[in-house]
N, CA, C and O of each residue as an XYZ file, in Angstrom:
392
protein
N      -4.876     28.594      2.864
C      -5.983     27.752      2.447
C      -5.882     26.414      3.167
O      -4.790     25.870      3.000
N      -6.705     25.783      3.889
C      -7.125     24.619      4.389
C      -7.484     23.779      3.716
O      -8.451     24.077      3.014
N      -6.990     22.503      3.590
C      -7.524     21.732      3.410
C      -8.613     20.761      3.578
O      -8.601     20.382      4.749
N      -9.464     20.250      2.967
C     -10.423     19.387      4.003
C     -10.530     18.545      4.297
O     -10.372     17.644      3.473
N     -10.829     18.250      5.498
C     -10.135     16.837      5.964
C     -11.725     15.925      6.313
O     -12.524     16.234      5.430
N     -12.224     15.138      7.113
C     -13.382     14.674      7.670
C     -11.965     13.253      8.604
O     -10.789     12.891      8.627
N     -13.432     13.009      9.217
C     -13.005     12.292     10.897
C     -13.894     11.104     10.217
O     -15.005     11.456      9.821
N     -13.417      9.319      9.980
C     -14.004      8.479     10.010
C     -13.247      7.700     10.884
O     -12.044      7.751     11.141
N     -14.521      6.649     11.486
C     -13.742      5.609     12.257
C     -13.701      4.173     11.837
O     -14.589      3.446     12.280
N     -12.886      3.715     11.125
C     -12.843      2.054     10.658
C     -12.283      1.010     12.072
O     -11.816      1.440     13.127
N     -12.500     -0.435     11.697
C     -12.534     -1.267     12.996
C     -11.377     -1.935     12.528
O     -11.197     -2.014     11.313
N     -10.386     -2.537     13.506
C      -9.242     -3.357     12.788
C      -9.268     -4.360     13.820
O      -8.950     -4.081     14.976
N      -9.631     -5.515     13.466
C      -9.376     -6.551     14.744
C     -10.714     -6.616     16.050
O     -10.721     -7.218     17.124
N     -11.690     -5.790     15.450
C     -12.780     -5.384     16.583
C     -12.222     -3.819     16.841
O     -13.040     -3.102     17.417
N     -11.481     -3.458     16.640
C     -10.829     -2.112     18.149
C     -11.263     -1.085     16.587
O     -11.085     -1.338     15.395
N     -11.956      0.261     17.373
C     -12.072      1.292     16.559
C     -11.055      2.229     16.592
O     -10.333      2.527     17.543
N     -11.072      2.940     14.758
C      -9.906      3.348     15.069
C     -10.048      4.684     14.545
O     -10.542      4.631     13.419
N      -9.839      5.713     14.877
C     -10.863      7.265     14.656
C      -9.433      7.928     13.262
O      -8.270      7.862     13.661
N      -9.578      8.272     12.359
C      -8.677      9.067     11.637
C      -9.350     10.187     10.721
O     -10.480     10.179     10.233
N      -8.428     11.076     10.628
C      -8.577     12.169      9.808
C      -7.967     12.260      8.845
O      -6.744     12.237      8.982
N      -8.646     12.429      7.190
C      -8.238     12.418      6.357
C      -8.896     12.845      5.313
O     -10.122     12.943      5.340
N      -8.028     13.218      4.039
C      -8.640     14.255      2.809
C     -10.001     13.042      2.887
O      -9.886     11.954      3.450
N     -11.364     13.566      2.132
C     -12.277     12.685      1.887
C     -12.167     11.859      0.627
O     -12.836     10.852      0.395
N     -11.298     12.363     -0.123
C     -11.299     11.439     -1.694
C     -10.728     10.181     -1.018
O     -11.154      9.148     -1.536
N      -9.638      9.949      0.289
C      -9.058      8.532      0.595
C      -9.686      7.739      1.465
O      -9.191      6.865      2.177
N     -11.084      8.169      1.356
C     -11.796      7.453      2.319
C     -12.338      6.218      1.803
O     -12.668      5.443      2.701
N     -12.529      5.802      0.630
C     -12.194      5.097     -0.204
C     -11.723      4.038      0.101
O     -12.334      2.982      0.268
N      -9.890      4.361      0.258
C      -8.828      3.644      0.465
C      -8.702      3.071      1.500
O      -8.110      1.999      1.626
N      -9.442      3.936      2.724
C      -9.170      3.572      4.126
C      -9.960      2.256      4.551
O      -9.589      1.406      5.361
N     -11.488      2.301      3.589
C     -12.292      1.324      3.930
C     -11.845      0.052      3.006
O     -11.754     -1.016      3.610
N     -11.620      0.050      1.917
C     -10.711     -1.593      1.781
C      -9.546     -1.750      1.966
O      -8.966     -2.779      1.622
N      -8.718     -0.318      2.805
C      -7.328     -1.053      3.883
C      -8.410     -2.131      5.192
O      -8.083     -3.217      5.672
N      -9.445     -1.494      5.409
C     -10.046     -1.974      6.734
C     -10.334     -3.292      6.374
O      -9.999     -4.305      6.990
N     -11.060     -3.207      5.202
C     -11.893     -5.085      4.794
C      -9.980     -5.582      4.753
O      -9.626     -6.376      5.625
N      -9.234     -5.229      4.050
C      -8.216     -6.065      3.370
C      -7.286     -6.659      4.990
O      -6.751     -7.760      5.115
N      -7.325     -5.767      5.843
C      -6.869     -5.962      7.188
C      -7.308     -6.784      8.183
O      -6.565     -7.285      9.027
N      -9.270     -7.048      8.071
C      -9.527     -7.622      8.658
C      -9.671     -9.165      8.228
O      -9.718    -10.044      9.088
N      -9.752     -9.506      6.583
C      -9.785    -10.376      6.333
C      -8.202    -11.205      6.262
O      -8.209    -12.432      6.175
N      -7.157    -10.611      6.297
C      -6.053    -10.925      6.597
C      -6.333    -11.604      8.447
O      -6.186    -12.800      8.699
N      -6.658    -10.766      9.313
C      -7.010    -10.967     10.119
C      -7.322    -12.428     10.869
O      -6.814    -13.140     11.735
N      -8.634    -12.416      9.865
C      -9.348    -13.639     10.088
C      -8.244    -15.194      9.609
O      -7.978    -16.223     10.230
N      -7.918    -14.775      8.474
C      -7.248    -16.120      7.834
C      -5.838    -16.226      8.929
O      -5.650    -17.390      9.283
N      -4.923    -15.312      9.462
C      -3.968    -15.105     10.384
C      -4.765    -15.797     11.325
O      -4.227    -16.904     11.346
N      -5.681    -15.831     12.090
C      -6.207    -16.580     12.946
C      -6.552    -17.794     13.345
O      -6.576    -18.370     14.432
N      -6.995    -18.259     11.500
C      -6.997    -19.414     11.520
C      -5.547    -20.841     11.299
O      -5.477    -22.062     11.440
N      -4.908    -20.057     11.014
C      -3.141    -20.700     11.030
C      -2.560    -20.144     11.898
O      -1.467    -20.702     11.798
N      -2.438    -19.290     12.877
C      -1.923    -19.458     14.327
C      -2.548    -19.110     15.573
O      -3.444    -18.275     15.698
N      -2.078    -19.728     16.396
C      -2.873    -19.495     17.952
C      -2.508    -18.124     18.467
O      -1.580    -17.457     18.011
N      -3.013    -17.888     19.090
C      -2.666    -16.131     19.730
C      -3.518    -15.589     20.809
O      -4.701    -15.266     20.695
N      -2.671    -15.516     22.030
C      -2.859    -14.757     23.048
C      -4.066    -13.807     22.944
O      -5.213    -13.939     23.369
N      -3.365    -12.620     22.125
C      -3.691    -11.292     22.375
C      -3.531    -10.631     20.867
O      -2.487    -10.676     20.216
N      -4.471    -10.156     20.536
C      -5.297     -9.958     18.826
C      -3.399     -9.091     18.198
O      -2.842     -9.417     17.150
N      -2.953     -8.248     19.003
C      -2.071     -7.649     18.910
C      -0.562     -8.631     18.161
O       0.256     -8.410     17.268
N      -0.740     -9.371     18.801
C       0.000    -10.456     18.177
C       0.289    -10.880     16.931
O       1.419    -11.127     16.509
N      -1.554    -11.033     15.858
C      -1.582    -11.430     14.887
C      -1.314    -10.255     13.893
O      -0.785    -10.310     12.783
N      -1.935     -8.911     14.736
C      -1.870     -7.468     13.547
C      -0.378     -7.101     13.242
O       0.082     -6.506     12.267
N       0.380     -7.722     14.563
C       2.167     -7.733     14.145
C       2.582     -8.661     12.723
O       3.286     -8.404     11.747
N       2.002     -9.522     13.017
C       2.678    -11.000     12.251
C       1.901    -10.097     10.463
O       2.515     -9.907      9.413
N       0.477     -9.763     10.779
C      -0.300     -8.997      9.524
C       0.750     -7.452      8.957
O       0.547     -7.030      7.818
N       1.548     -6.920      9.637
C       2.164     -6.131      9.522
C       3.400     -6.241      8.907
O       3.505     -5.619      7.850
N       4.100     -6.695      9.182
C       5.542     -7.597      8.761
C       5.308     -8.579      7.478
O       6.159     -8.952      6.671
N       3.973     -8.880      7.514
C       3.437     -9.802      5.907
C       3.763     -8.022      4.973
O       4.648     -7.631      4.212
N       2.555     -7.399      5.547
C       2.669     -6.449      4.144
C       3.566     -5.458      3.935
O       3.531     -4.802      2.894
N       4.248     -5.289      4.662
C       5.241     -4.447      5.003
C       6.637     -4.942      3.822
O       7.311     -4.385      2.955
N       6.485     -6.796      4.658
C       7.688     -7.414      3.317
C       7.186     -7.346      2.117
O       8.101     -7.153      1.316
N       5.689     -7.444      1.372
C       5.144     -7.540      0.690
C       6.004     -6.225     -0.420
O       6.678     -6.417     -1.432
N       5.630     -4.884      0.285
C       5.344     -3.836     -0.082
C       7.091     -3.673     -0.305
O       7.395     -3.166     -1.385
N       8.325     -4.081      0.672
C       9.311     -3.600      0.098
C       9.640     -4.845     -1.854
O      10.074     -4.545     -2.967
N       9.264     -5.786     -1.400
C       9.179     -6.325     -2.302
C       9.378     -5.728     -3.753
O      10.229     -5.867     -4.631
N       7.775     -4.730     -3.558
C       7.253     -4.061     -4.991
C       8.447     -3.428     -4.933
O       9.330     -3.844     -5.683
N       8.681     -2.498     -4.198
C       9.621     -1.338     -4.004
C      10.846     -1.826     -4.902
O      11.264     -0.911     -5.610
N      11.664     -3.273     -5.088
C      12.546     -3.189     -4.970
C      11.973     -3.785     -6.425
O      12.741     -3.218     -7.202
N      11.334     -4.360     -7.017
C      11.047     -4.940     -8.173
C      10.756     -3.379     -8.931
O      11.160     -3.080    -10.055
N      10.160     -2.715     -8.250
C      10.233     -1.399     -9.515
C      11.309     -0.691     -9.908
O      11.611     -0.166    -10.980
N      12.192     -0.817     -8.144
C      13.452      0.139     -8.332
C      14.284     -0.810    -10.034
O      14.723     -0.361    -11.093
N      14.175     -1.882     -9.607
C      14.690     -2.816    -10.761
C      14.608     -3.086    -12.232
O      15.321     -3.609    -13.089
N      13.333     -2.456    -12.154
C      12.260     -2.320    -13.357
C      13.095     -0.745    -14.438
O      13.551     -0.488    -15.552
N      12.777     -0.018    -12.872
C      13.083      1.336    -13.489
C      15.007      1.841    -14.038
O      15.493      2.761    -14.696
N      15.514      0.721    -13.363
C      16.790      1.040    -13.798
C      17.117      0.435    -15.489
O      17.820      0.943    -16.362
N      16.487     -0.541    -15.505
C      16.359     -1.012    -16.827
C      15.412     -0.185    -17.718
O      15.555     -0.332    -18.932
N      14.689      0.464    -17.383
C      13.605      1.426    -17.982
C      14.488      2.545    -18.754
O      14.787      2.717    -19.936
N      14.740      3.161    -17.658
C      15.616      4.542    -18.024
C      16.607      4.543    -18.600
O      17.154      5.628    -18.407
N      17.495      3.582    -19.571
C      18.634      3.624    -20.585
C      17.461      2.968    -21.459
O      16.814      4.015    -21.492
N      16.964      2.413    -21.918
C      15.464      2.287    -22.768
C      14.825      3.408    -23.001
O      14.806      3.735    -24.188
N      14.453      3.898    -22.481
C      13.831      5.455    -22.695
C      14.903      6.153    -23.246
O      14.657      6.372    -24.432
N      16.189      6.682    -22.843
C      16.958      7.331    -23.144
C      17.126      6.665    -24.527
O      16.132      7.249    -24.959
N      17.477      6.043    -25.438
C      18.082      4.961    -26.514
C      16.634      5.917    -27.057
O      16.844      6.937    -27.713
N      15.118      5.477    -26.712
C      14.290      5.999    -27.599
C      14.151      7.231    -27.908
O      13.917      7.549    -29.075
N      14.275      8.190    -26.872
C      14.971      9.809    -26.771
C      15.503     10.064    -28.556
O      15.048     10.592    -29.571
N      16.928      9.196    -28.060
C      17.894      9.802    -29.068
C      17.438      9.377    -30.333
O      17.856      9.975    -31.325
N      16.563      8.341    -30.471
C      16.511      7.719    -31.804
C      15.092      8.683    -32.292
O      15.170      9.153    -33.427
N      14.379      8.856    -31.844
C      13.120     10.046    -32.214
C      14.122     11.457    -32.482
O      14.072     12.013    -33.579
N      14.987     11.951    -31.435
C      15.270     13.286    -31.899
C      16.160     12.557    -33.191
O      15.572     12.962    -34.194
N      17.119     11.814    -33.567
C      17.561     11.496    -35.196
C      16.377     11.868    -35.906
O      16.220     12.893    -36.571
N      15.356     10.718    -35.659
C      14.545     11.312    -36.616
C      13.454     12.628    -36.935
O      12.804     12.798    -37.966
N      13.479     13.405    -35.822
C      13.120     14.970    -35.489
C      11.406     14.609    -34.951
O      10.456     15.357    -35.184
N      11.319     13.249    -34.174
C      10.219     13.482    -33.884
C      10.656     13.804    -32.514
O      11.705     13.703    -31.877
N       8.859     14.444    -32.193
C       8.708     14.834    -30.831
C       7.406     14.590    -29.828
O       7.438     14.994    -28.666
């Protein structure tokens, strides 16, 4: 069984950019595009730059740190989570709920 995919092209920086993907994330792809280009724009206006390539690096390395960020605030989250959960586990099966 195949999946279905469709072909859209979003713009990043001016430059088109052709991808294939399930259609429910097409969605996603078009406010990665607004959220990229308006990063874009404001990156532009706080530094000078050659060559557009320049700023989509500096835009890359923003969300990239951004994103391990979350990563590491959930991993953090979840270690404290899971002996919490467990504690509530045992205290529902005492009392035989389920």
């Amino acid at each position: 069984m195949t999946e279905e995919k469709i072909t859209i092209t979003i713009r990043v920086a001016q430059q088109p950019i052709e991808l294939t993907i399930k259609p429910e994330w097409e969605y996603i792809y078009r406010d990665v595009e607004k959220t990229i280009n308006k990063s874009f724009q404001e990156f532009a206006k706080k530094w000078q730059y050659r060559d557009p390539h320049d700023l989509l690096a500096k835009i890359l390395v923003h969300y990239v740190t951004l994103w391990r960020e979350n990563e590491e605030r959930l991993s953090e989250m979840e270690e404290e989570l899971i002996p919490k959960m467990q504690e509530m586990k045992m205290l529902a099966d005492e009392l035989n709920i389920e």
